[in-house]
C-alpha positions, 0 to 999 in steps of 0.5 A: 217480579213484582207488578211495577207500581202505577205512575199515581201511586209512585207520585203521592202529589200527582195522585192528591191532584187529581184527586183534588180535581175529582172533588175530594178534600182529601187531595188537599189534606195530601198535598199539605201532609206531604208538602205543606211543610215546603210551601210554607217555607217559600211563603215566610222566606217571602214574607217572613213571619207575619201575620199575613204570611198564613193568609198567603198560604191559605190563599195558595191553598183555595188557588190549588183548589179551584184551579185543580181542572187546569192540571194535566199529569202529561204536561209537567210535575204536580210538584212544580204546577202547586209551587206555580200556583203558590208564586201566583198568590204571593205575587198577587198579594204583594201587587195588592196594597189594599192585602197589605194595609192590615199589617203594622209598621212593624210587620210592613218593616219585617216584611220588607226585610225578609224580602231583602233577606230572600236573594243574596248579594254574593252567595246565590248558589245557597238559594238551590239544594244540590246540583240542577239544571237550573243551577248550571244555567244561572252560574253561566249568565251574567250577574244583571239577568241572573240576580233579576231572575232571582229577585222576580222568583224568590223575593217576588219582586217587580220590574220597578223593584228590580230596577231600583234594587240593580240601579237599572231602569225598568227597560233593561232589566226587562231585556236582562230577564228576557236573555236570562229566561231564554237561556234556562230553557234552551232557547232564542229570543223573540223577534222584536215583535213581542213574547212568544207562547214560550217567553210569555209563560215564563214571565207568568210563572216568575210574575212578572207578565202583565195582569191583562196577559196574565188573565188571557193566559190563564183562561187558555190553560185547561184547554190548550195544550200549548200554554199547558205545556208551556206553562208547566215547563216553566214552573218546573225550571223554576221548582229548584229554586222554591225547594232550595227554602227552609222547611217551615211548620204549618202553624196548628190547626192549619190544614183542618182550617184549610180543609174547611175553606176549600168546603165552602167553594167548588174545585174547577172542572176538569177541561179538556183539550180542544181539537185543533182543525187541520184543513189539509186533511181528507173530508172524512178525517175532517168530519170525524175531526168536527166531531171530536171538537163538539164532544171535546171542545171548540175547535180553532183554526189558528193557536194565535189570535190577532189580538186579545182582550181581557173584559173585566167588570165594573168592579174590576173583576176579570169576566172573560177573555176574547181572542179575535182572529180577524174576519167573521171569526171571534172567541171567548172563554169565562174566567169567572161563573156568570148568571144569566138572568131570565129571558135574557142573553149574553151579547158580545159587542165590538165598535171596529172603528173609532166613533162607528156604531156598535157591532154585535159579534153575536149571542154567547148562548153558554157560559164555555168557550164560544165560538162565534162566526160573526159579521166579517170584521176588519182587522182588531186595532190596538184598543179596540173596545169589546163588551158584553152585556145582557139583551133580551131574548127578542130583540131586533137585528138592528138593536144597539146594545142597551142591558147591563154590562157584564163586562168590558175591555180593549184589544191588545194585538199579539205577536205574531 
């Protein structure tokens, strides 16, 4: 008998992933011999045949790129986590009217329609080729959740669309997606408190979660091996419905041009999954854990923060993620490269009351998940402020933060 074939070579998608992740341009010339033809179709079922339908796809392409480090073969199918990334640039671009305002009346109109066009009134089982789990789901759910899922996945509409298009305010079809997604994966609703780790990668996937939880989601994929795998399972439930669309031709020219765009940037860095501490074990285990979490990454004592906080530039740009556990205890993750200037530091900042002096949290000596053991702190309110900005290297203990801001935002508390 013959050798069996490596799960790399039996997976041509997998193999361009990870190829992608190593550097190499040709894990991108791959993915679009092999499937560009399909993401394509999802692309102009979306938004037709406008001149911004290439745009998106380009865009999906430089997403698959720099996102690259964020993929774990162990966590679910490189099939499903490129038409993720590819849902996130179409969501992304329809959200952003300023993408949209080059296209003329005529285009905005062929858009539109082709959005309309996408989900059916009667007919949906056309949207899924053959017989999937998904399918199955969807026949057993009733026509609000399951049309609303459609709606969000294939035509990458919002909650306000939903609504207008079902006659439902905003608020039922929220709790319509919730039942719906619950069902497809085999699980209980939330308590009231808010989404759980599942629920919220769901809403992620179909674009519906919201930006600043998407930002905070996001910087915890790589690392965490909990939203990974959430996440990936997500995308995968939803894959059915991405390769039940025409195939459509990449247009001439558009791999070279796509290959050409990835030369200009830098692929993320694979990232390792942290440690996590378990207190209960014996102090050898214990130190051999503490160990592994300095060569691996930061440890954490507890997955849930208290509260989460998305800083984002001056410009609007998402900068970093702080998670606040409560006490002495605060991290925060980059989502985006930052120059420290010379003689300077980054220093995380917190005003725990309203109208109180600012509390330095403590100096981010790295540009990589911090870990700061900071002053003891109450319990993180919802809003609280949180900032970074740049101090110089000597500067007094009590100083109040005076440097340009790096970044800034406010706590939203989690479910817990």
């Amino acid at each position: 008998m013959g050798r069996q074939k490596a799960p790399e070579v039996q997976d041509p998608l997998r193999s361009a992933l990870l190829a992608c992740r190593a550097g190499e341009h040709a894990g991108i010339e791959a993915i679009l011999h092999s499937e560009g033809a399909r993401l394509f179709g999802v692309v102009c079922r979306m938004f037709g045949r406008t001149a911004i339908a290439e745009d998106v796809l380009e865009d999906a392409v430089l997403r698959i790129w720099r996102t690259c480090g964020r993929f774990r073969p162990d966590a679910g199918s490189a099939q499903g986590w490129i038409h993720a990334a590819l849902h996130r640039s179409c969501v992304e671009i329809l959200r952003d009217g300023a993408r949209l305002e080059g296209l003329s009346p005529e285009e905005l109109a062929a858009l539109e329609e082709a959005r309309r066009q996408a989900v059916p009134r009667e007919g949906w089982e056309d949207l899924l080729p053959g017989e999937s789990r998904v399918r199955e789901r969807l026949a057993g759910l009733d026509g609000p959740a399951r049309q609303a899922i459609l709606l969000a996945q294939v035509a990458g509409r919002g909650l306000g669309e939903i609504g207008a298009a079902q006659s439902l305010p905003p608020g039922v079809v929220a709790a319509a997606l919730r039942r719906g997604l619950a069902a497809l994966r085999d699980g209980a609703l939330p308590d009231a408190r808010g989404l759980d780790l599942d629920e919220r990668a769901d809403f992620y996937v179909i674009g519906l979660l919201e930006p600043a939880e998407a930002a905070a989601l996001e910087a915890r994929l790589g690392w965490d091996a909990g939203p990974d795998h959430a996440v990936a399972e997500a995308a995968d439930r939803m894959l059915p419905l991405d390769l039940g669309a025409p195939e459509v031709a990449l247009p001439e020219g558009f791999a070279e041009r796509g290959t050409a765009a990835i030369g200009r940037t830098l692929p993320s860095p694979v990232l390792r999954p942290r440690i996590k501490r378990n207190w209960t074990r014996p102090l050898v285990a214990g130190l051999v854990g503490l160990v592994l979490g300095v060569v691996l990454g930061w440890q954490r004592p507890d997955p849930d923060p208290l509260a989460v906080a998305v800083l984002v530039s001056a410009a609007g740009v998402p900068q970093a993620v702080v998670e606040a556990y409560g006490g002495d205890l605060t991290e925060v993750r980059f989502v985006t490269p930052v120059v420290v200037p010379e003689g300077q530091e980054m220093v995380l900042w917190t005003q725990p009351r309203p109208g109180a002096a600012p509390v330095p949290i403590g100096q981010i000596g790295r540009v990589r998940p911090a870990h700061i053991r900071g002053p003891e702190l109450p319990a993180p309110g919802r809003g609280q402020p949180y900032e970074i900005t740049f101090e110089p290297t000597e500067r007094g203990a009590e100083a109040r933060p005076s440097g340009d801001v790096l970044a800034s935002g406010a706590a939203a508390p989690q479910g817990r």
